[in-house]
Wavefront OBJ file of the C-alpha trace (Angstrom):
o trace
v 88.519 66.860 76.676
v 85.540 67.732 78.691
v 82.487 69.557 77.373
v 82.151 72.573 79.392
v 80.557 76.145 78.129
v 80.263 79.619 79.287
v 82.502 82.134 81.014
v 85.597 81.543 83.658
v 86.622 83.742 86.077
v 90.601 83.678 86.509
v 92.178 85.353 89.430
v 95.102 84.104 91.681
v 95.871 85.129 95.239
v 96.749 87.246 97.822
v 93.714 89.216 97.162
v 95.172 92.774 96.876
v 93.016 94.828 99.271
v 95.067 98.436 100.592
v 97.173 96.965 103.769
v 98.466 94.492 100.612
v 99.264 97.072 97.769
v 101.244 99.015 100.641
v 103.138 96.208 101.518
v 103.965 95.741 97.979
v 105.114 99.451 97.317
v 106.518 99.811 100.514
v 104.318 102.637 100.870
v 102.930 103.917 104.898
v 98.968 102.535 104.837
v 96.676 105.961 105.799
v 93.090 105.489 106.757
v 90.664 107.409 104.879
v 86.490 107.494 104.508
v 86.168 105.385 100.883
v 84.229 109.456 100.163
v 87.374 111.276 100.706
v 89.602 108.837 98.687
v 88.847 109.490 95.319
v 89.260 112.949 95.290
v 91.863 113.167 97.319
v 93.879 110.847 94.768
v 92.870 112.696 91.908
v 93.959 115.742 93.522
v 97.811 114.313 93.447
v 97.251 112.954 90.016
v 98.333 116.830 88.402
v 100.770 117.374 91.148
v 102.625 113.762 90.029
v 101.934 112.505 93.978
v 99.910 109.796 92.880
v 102.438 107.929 90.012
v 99.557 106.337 88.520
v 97.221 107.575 85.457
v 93.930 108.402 86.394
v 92.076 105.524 84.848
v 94.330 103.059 86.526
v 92.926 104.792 90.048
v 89.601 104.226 88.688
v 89.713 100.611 87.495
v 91.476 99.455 91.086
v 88.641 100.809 93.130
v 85.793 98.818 91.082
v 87.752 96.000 90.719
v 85.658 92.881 92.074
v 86.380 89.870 93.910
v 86.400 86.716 91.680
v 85.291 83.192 92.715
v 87.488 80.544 90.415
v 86.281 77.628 91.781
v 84.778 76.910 88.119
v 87.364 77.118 86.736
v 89.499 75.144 89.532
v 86.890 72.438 89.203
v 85.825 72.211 85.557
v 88.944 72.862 83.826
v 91.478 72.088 86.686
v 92.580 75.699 86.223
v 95.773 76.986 88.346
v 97.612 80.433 88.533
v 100.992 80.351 87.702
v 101.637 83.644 88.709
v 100.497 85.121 91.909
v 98.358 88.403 92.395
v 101.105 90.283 93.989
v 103.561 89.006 90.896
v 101.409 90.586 88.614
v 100.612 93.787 90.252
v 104.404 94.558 90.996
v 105.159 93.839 86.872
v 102.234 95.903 86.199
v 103.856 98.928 88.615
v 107.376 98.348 86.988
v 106.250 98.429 83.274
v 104.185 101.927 84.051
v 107.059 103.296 85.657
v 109.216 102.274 82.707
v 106.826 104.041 80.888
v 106.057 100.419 78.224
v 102.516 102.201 77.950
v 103.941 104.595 75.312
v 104.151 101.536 73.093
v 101.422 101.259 70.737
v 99.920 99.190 67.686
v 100.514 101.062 64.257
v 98.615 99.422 61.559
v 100.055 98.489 57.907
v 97.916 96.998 55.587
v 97.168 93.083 56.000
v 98.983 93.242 59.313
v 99.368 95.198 62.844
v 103.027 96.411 64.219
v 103.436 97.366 67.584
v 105.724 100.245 68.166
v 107.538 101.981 70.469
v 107.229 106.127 71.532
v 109.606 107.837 69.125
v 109.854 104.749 66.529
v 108.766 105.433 62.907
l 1 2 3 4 5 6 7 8 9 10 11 12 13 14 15 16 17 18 19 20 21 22 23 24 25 26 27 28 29 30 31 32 33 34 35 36 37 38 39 40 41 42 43 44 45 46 47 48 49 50 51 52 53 54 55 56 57 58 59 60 61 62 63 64 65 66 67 68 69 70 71 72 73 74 75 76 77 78 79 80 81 82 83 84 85 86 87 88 89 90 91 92 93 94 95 96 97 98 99 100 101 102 103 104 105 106 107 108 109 110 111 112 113 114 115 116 117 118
């Protein structure tokens, strides 16, 4: 075992810039100023255009590039999954709405629940 310290970043490829995520929801691509974009996605978010919650808007457009060479190197680090993967099972578990589920707590122990279990 090798004695390295300190943080990792772990990403895996395709990076998932716009042309990307269309291709992934089959969606058309539109060009818009990186002004106009935010508020014209929170605009659809009442109007159910945008099938996304709010926060999930917000977290993909600060989401920054990570370099895993460290990690690659140091620990010999590999995805398994790729970026795309991910981001597709992400999209399917929000439209099958798994975010209802949450963590109920008994004592000595957490339970994780689904929407309309007691």
């Amino acid at each position: 075992m090798s004695d390295v310290r300190g943080a990792f970043n772990v990403a895996s490829e395709p990076v998932l810039d716009s042309k990307t995520l269309a291709e992934l929801l089959g969606a058309r691509l539109v060009p818009m100023s990186p002004t106009l974009a935010p508020p014209t996605a929170r605009s659809g978010l009442p109007r159910h255009l945008v099938p996304i919650p709010e926060g999930w808007f917000d977290l993909a457009v600060g989401v920054p590039l990570l370099d895993t060479t460290r990690a690659q190197q140091e620990l010999g680090w590999r995805p398994r999954h790729g970026a795309d993967e991910a981001f597709l099972e992400l999209v399917h578990g929000i439209r099958d709405d798994a975010g209802r589920r949450r963590l109920r707590s008994r004592p000595g122990r957490a339970v994780l629940s689904g929407s309309g279990s007691s």
